[in-house]
BAVEXVEX-82555 format. One record per atom (N, C-alpha, C, O): x, y, z; residue number from 1; residue in three letters. Coordinates in steps of 0.2 Angstrom, whole numbers, plus 5000, padded with zeros to 4 digits. Example, Ala and Ser with C-alpha at 12.3 -4.5 7.8 and 13.67 -1.06 7.14 Angstrom:
# residues 2
+------+------+------+-----+---------+
!   xx !   yy !   zz ! num ! residuo !
+------+------+------+-----+---------+
! 5066 ! 4972 ! 5039 !   1 !     ala !
! 5062 ! 4978 ! 5039 !   1 !     ala !
! 5066 ! 4984 ! 5039 !   1 !     ala !
! 5071 ! 4983 ! 5042 !   1 !     ala !
! 5064 ! 4989 ! 5035 !   2 !     ser !
! 5068 ! 4995 ! 5036 !   2 !     ser !
! 5064 ! 5000 ! 5039 !   2 !     ser !
! 5067 ! 5006 ! 5040 !   2 !     ser !
+------+------+------+-----+---------+
***
This chain:
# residues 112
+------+------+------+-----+---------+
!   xx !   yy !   zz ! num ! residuo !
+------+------+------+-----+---------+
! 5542 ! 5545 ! 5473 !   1 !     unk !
! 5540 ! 5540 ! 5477 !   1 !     unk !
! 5533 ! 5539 ! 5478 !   1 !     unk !
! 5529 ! 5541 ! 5482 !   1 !     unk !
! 5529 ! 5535 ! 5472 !   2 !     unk !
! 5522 ! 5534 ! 5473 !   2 !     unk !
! 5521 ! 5531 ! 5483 !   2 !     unk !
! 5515 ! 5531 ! 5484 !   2 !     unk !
! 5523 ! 5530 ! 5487 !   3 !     unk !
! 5519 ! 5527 ! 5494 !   3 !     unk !
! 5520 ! 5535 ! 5495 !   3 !     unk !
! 5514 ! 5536 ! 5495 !   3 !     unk !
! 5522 ! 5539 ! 5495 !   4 !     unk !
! 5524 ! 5545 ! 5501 !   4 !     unk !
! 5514 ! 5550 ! 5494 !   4 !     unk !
! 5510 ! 5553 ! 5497 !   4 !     unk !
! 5513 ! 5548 ! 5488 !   5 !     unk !
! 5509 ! 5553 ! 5485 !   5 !     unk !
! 5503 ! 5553 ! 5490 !   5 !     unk !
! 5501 ! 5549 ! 5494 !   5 !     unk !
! 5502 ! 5560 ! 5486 !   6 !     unk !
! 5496 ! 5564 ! 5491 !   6 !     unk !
! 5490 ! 5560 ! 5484 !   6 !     unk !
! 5485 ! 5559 ! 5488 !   6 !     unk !
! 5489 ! 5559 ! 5480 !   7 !     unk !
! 5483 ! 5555 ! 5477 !   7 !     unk !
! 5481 ! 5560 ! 5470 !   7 !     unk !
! 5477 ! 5559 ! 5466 !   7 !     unk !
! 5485 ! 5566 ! 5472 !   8 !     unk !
! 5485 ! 5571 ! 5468 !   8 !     unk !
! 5487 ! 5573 ! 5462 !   8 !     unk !
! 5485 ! 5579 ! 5460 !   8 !     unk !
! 5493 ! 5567 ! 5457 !   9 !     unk !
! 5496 ! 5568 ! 5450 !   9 !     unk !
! 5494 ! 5562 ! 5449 !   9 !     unk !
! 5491 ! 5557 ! 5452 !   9 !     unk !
! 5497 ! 5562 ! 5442 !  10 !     unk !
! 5497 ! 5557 ! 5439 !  10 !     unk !
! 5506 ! 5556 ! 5434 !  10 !     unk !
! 5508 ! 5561 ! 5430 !  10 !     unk !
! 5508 ! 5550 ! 5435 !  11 !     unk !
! 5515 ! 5551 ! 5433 !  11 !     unk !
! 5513 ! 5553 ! 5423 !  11 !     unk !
! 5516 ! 5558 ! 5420 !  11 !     unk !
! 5510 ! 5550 ! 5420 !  12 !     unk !
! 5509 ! 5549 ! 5413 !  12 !     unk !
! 5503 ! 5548 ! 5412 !  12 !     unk !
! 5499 ! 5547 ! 5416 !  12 !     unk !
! 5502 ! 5549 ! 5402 !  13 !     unk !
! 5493 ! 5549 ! 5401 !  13 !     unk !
! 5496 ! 5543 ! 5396 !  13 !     unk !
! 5502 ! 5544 ! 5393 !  13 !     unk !
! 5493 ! 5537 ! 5395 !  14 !     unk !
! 5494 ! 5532 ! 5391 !  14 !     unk !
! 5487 ! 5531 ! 5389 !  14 !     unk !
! 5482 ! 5534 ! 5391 !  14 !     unk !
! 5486 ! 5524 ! 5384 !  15 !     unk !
! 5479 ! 5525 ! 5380 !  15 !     unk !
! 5472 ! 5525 ! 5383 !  15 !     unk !
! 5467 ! 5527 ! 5381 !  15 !     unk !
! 5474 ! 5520 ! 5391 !  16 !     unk !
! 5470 ! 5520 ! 5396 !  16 !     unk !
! 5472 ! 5524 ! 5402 !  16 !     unk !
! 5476 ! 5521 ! 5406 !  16 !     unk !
! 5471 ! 5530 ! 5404 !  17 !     unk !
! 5471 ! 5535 ! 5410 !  17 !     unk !
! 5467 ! 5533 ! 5415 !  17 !     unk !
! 5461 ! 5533 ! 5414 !  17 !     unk !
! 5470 ! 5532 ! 5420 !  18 !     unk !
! 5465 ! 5533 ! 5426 !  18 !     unk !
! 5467 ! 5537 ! 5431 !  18 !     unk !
! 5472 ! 5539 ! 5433 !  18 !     unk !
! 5460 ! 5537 ! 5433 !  19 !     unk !
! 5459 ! 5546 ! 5438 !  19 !     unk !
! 5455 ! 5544 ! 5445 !  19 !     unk !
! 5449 ! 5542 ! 5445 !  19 !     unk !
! 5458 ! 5546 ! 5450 !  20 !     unk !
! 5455 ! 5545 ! 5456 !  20 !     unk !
! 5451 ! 5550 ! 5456 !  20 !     unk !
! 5452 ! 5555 ! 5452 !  20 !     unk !
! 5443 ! 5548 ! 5462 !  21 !     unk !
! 5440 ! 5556 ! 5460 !  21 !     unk !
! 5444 ! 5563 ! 5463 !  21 !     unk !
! 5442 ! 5569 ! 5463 !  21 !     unk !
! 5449 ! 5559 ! 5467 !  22 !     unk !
! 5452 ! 5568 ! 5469 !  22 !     unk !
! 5455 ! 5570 ! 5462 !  22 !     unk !
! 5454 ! 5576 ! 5460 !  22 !     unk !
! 5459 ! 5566 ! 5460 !  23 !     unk !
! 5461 ! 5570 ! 5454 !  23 !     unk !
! 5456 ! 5572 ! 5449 !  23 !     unk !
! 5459 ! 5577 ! 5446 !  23 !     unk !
! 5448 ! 5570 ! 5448 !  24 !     unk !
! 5447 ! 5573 ! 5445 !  24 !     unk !
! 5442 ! 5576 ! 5449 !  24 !     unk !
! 5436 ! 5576 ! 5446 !  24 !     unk !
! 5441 ! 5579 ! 5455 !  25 !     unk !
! 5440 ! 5587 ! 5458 !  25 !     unk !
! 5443 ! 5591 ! 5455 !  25 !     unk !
! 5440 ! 5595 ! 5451 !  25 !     unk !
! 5450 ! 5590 ! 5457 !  26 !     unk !
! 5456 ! 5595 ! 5454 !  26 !     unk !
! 5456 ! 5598 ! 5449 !  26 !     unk !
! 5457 ! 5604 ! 5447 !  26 !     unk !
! 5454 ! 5592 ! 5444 !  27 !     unk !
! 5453 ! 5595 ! 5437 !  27 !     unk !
! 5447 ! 5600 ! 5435 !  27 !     unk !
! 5445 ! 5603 ! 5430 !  27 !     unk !
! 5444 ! 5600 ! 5442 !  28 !     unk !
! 5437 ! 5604 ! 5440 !  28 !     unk !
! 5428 ! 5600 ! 5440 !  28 !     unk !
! 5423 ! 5603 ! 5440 !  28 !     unk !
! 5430 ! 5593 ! 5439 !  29 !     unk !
! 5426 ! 5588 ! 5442 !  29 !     unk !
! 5423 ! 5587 ! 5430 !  29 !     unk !
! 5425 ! 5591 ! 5425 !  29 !     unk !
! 5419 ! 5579 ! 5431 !  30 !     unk !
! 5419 ! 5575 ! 5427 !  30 !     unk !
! 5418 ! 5579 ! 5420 !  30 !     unk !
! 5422 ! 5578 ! 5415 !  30 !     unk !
! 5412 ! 5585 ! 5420 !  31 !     unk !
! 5410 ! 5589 ! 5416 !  31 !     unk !
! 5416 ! 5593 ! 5413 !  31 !     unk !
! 5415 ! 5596 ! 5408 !  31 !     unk !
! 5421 ! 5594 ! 5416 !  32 !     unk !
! 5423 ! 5601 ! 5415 !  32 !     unk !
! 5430 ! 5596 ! 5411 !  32 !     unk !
! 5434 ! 5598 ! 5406 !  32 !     unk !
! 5430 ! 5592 ! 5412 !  33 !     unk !
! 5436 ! 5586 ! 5410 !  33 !     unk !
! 5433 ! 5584 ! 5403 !  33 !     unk !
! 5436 ! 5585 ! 5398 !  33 !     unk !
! 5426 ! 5581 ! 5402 !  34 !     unk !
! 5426 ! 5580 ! 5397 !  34 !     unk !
! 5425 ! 5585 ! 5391 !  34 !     unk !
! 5428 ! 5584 ! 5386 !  34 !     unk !
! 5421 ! 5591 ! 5392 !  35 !     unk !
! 5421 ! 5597 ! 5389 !  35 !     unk !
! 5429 ! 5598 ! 5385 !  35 !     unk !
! 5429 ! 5601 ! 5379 !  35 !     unk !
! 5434 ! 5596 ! 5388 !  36 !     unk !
! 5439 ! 5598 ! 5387 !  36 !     unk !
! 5440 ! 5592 ! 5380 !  36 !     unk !
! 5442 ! 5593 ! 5374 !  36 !     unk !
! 5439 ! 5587 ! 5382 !  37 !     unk !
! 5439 ! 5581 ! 5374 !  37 !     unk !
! 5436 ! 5580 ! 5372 !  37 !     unk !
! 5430 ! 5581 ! 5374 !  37 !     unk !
! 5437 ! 5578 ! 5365 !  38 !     unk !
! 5433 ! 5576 ! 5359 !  38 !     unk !
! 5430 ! 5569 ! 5361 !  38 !     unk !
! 5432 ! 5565 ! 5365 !  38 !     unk !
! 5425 ! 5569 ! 5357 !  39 !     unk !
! 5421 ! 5561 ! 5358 !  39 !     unk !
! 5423 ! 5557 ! 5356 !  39 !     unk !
! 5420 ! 5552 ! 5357 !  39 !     unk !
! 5429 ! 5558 ! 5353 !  40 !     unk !
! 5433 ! 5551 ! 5353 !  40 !     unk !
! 5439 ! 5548 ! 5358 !  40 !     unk !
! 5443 ! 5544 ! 5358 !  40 !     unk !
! 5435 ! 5554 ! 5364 !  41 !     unk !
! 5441 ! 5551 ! 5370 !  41 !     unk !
! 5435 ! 5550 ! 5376 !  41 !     unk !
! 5433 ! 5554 ! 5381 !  41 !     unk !
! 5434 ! 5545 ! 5374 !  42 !     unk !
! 5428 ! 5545 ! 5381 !  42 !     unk !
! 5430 ! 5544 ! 5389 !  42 !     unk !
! 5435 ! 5543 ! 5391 !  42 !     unk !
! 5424 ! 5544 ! 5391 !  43 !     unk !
! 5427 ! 5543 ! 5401 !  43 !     unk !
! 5421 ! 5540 ! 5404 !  43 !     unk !
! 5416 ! 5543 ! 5405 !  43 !     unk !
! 5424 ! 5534 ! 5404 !  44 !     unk !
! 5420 ! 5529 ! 5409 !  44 !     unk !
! 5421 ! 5529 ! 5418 !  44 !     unk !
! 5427 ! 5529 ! 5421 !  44 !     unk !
! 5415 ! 5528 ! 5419 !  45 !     unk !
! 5416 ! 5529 ! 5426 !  45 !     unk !
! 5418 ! 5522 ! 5430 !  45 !     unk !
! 5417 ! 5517 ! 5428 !  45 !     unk !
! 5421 ! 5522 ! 5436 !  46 !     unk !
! 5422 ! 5516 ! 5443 !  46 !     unk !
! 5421 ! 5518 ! 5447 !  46 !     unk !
! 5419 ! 5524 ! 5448 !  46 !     unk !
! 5421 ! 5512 ! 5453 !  47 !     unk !
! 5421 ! 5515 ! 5461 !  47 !     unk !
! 5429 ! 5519 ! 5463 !  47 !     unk !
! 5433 ! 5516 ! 5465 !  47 !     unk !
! 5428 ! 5525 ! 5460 !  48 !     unk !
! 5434 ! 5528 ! 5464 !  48 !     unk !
! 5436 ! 5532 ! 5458 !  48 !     unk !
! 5441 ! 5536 ! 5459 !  48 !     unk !
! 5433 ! 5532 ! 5451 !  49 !     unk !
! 5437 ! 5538 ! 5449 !  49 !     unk !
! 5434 ! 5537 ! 5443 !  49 !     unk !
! 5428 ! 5536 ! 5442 !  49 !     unk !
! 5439 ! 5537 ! 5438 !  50 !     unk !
! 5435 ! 5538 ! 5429 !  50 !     unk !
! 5440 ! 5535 ! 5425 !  50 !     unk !
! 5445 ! 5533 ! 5428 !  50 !     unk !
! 5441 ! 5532 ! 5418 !  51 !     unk !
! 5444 ! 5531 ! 5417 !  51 !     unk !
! 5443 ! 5535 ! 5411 !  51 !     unk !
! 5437 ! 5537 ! 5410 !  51 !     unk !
! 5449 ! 5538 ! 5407 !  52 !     unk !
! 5450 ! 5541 ! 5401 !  52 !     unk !
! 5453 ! 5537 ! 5395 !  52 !     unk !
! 5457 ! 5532 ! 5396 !  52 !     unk !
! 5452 ! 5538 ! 5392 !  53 !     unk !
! 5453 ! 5535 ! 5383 !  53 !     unk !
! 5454 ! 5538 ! 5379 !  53 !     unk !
! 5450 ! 5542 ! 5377 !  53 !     unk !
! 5460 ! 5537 ! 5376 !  54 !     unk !
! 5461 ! 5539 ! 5369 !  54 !     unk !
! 5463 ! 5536 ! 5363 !  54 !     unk !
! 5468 ! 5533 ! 5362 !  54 !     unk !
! 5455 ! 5536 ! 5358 !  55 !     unk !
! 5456 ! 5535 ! 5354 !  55 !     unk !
! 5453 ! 5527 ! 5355 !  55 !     unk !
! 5453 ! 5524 ! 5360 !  55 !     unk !
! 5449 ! 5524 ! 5350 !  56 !     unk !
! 5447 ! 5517 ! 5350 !  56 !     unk !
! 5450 ! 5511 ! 5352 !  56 !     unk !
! 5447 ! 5506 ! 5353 !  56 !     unk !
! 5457 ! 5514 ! 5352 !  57 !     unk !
! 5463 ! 5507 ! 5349 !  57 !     unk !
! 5470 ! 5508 ! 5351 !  57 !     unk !
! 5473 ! 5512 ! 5348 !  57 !     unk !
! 5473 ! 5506 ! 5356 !  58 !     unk !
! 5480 ! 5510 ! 5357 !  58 !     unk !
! 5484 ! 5513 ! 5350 !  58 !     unk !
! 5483 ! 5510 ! 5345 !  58 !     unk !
! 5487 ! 5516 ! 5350 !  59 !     unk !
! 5489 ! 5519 ! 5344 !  59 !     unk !
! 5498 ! 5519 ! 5346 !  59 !     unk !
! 5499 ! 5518 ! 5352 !  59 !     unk !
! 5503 ! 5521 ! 5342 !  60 !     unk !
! 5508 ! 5520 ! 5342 !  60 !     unk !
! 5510 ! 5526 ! 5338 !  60 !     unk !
! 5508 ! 5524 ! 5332 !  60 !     unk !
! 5512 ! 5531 ! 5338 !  61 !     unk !
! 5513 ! 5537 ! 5336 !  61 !     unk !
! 5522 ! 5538 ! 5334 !  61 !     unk !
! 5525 ! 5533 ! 5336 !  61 !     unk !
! 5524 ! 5542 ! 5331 !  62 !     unk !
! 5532 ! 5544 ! 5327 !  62 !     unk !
! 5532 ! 5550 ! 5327 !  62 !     unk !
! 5527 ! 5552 ! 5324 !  62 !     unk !
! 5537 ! 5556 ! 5330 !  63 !     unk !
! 5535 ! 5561 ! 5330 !  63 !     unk !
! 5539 ! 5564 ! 5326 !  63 !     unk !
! 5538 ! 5570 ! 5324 !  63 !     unk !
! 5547 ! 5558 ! 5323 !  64 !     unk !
! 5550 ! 5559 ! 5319 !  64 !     unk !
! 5547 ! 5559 ! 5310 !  64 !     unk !
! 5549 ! 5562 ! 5305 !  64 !     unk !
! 5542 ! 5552 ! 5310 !  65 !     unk !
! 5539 ! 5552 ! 5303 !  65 !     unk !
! 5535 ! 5556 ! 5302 !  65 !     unk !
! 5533 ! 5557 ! 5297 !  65 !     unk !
! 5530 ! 5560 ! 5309 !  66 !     unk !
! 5524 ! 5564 ! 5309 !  66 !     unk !
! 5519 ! 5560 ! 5310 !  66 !     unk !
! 5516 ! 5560 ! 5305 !  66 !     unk !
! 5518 ! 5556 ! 5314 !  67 !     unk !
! 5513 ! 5553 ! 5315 !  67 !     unk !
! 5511 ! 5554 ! 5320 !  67 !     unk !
! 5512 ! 5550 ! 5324 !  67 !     unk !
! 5507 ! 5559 ! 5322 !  68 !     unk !
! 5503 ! 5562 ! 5328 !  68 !     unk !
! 5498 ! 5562 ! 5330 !  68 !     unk !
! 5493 ! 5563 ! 5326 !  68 !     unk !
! 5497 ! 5559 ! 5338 !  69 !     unk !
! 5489 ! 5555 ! 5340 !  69 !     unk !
! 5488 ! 5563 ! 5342 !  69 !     unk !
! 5491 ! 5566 ! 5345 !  69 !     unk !
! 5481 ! 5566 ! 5338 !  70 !     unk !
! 5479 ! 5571 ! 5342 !  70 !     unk !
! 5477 ! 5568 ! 5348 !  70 !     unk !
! 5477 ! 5571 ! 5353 !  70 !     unk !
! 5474 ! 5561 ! 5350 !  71 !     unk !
! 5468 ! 5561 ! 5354 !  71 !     unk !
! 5473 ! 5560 ! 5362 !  71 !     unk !
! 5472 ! 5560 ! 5368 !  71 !     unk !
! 5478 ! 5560 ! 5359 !  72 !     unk !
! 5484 ! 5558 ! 5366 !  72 !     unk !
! 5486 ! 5564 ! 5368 !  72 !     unk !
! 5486 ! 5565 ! 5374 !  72 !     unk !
! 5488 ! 5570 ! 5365 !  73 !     unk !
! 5488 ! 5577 ! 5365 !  73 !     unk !
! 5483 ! 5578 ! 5367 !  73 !     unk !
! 5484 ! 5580 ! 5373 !  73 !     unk !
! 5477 ! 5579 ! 5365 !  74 !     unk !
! 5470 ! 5580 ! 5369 !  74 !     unk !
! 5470 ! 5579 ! 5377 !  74 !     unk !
! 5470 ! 5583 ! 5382 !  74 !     unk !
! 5470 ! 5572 ! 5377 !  75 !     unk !
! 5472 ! 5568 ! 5382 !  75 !     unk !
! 5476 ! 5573 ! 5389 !  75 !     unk !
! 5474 ! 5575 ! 5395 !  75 !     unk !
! 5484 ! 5573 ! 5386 !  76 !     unk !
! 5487 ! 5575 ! 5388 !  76 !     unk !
! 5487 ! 5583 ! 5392 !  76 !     unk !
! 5489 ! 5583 ! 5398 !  76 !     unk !
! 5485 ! 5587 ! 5389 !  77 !     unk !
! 5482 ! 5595 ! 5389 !  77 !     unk !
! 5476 ! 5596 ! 5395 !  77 !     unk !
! 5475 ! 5600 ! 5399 !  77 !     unk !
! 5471 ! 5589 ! 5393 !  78 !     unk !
! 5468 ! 5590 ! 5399 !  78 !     unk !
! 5468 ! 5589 ! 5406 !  78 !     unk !
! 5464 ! 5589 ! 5410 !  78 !     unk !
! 5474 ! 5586 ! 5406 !  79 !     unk !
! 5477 ! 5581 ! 5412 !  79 !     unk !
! 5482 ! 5584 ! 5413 !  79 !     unk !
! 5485 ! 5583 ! 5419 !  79 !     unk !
! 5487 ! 5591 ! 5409 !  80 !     unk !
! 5494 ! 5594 ! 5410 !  80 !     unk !
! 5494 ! 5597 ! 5419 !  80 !     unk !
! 5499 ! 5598 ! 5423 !  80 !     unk !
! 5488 ! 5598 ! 5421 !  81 !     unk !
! 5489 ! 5604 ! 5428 !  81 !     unk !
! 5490 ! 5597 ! 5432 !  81 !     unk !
! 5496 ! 5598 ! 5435 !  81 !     unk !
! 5488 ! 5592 ! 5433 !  82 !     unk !
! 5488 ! 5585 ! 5436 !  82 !     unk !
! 5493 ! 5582 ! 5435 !  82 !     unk !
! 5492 ! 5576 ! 5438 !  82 !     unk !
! 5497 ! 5582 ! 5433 !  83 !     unk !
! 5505 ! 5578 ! 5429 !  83 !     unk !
! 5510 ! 5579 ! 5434 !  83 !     unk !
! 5510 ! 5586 ! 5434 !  83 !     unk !
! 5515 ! 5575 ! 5438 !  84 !     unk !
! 5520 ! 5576 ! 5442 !  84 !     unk !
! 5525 ! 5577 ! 5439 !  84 !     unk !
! 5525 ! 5573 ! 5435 !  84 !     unk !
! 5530 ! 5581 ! 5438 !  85 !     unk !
! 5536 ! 5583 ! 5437 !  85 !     unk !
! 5541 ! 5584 ! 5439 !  85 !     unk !
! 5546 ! 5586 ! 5436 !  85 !     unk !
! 5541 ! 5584 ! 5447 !  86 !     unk !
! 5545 ! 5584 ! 5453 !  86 !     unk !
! 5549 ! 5579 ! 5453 !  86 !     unk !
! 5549 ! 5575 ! 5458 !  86 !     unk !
! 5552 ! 5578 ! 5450 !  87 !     unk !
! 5558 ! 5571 ! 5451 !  87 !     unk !
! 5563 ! 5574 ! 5452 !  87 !     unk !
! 5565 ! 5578 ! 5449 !  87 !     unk !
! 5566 ! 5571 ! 5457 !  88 !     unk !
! 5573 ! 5572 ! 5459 !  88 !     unk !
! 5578 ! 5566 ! 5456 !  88 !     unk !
! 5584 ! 5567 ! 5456 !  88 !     unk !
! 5577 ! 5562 ! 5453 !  89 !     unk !
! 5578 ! 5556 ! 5450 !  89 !     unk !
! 5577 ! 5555 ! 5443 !  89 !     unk !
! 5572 ! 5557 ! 5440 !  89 !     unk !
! 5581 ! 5552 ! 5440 !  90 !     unk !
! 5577 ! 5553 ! 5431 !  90 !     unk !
! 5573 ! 5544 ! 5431 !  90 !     unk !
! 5575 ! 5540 ! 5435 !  90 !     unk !
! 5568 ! 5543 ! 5427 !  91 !     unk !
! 5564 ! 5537 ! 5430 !  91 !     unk !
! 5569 ! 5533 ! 5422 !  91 !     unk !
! 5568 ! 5527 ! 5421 !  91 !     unk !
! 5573 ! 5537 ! 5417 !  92 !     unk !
! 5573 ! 5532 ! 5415 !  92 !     unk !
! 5582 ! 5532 ! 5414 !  92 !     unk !
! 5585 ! 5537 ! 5414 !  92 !     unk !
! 5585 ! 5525 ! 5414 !  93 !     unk !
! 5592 ! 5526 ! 5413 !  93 !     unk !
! 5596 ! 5525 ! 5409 !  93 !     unk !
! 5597 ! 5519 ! 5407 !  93 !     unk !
! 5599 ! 5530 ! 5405 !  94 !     unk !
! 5602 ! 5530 ! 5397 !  94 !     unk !
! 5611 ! 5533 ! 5399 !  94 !     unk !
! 5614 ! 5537 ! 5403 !  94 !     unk !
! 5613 ! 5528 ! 5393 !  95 !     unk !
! 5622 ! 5530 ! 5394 !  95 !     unk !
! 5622 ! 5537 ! 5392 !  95 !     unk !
! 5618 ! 5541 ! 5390 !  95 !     unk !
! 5627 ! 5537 ! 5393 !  96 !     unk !
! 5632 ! 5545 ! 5394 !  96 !     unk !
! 5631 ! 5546 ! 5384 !  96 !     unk !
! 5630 ! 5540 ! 5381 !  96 !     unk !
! 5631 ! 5550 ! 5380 !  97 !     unk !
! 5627 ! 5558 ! 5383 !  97 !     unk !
! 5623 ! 5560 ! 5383 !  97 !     unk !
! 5622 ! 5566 ! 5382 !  97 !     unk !
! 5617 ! 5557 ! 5385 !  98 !     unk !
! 5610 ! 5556 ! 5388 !  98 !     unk !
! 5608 ! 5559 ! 5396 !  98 !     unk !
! 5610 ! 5554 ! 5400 !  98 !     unk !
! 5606 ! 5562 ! 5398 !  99 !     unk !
! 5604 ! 5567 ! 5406 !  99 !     unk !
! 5597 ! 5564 ! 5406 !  99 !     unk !
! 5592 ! 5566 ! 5404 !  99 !     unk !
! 5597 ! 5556 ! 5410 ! 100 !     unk !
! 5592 ! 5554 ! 5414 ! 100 !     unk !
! 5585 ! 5559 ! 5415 ! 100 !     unk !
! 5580 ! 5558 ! 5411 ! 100 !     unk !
! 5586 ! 5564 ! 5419 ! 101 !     unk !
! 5582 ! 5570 ! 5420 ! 101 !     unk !
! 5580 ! 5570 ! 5413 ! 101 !     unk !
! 5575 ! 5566 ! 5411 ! 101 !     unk !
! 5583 ! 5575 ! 5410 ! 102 !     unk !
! 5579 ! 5578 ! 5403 ! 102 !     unk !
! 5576 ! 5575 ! 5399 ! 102 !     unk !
! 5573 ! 5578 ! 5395 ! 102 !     unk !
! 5577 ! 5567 ! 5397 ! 103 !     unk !
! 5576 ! 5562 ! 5394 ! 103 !     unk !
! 5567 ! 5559 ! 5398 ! 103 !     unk !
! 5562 ! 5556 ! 5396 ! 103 !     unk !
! 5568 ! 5561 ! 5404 ! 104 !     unk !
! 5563 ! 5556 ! 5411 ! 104 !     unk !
! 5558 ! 5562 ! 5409 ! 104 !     unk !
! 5552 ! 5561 ! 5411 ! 104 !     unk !
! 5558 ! 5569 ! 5407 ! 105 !     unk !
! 5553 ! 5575 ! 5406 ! 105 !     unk !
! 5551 ! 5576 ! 5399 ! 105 !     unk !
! 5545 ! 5579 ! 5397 ! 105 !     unk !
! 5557 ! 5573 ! 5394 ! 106 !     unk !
! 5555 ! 5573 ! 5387 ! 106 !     unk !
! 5549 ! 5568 ! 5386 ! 106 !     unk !
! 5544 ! 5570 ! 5384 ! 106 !     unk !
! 5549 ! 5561 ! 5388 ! 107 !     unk !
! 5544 ! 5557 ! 5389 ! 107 !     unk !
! 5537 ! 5558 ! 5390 ! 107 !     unk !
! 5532 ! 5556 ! 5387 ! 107 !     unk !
! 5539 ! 5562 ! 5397 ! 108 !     unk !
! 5532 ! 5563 ! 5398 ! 108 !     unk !
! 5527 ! 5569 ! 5395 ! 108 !     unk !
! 5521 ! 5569 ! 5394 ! 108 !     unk !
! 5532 ! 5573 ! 5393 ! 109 !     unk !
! 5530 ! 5579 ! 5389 ! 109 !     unk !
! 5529 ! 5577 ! 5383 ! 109 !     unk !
! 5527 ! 5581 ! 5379 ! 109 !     unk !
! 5529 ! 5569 ! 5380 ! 110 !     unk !
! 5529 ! 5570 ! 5373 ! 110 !     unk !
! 5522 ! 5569 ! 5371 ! 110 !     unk !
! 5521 ! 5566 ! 5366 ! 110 !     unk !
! 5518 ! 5572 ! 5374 ! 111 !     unk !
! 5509 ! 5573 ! 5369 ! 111 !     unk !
! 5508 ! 5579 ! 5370 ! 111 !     unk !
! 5501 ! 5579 ! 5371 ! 111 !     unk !
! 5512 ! 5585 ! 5371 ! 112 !     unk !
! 5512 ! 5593 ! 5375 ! 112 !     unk !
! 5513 ! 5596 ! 5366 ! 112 !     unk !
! 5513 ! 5602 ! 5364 ! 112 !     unk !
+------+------+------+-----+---------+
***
């Protein structure tokens, strides 16, 4: 229920991340976030937080052909302690025999 959040997670890291600055306290504050990516994931600053980037260019990844964004992974790893997980709910909805839940966690997990 994004109105009840404390300002504190973030549901997903996609090619444009944004981060309030409490989120990125959390993380350790802006140094301690970027240290953690390569320079090809830069983080530009707003009134109210950072924006993160991965990669130049949205990319489109297969994890079945092997096509993997390290910089979404990167991404990912340094945002995992910030990532909500607590769903009572599955966010995405697939027929039978598909489990809402573990399909709504595989998603988000997919740059871990």
């Amino acid at each position: 229920m994004a109105a009840c959040s404390d300002g504190l997670q973030i549901k997903s890291i996609n090619w444009l991340t944004i981060l309030s600055d409490k989120i990125v306290e959390r993380l350790g504050g802006r140094q301690v976030l970027e240290a953690k990516l390569a320079s090809s994931c830069p983080v530009f600053n707003f009134n109210g937080g950072v924006i993160v980037q991965a990669e130049d260019e949205p990319q489109l990844g297969d994890n079945n052909r092997r096509i993997v964004l390290d910089d979404y992974r990167r991404v990912s790893g340094a945002l995992k302690m910030v990532r909500f997980e607590d769903y009572k709910l599955g966010l995405i909805a697939l027929p039978e025999p598909y489990d809402n839940m573990e399909e709504t966690l595989s998603w988000i997990r997919r740059f871990d």
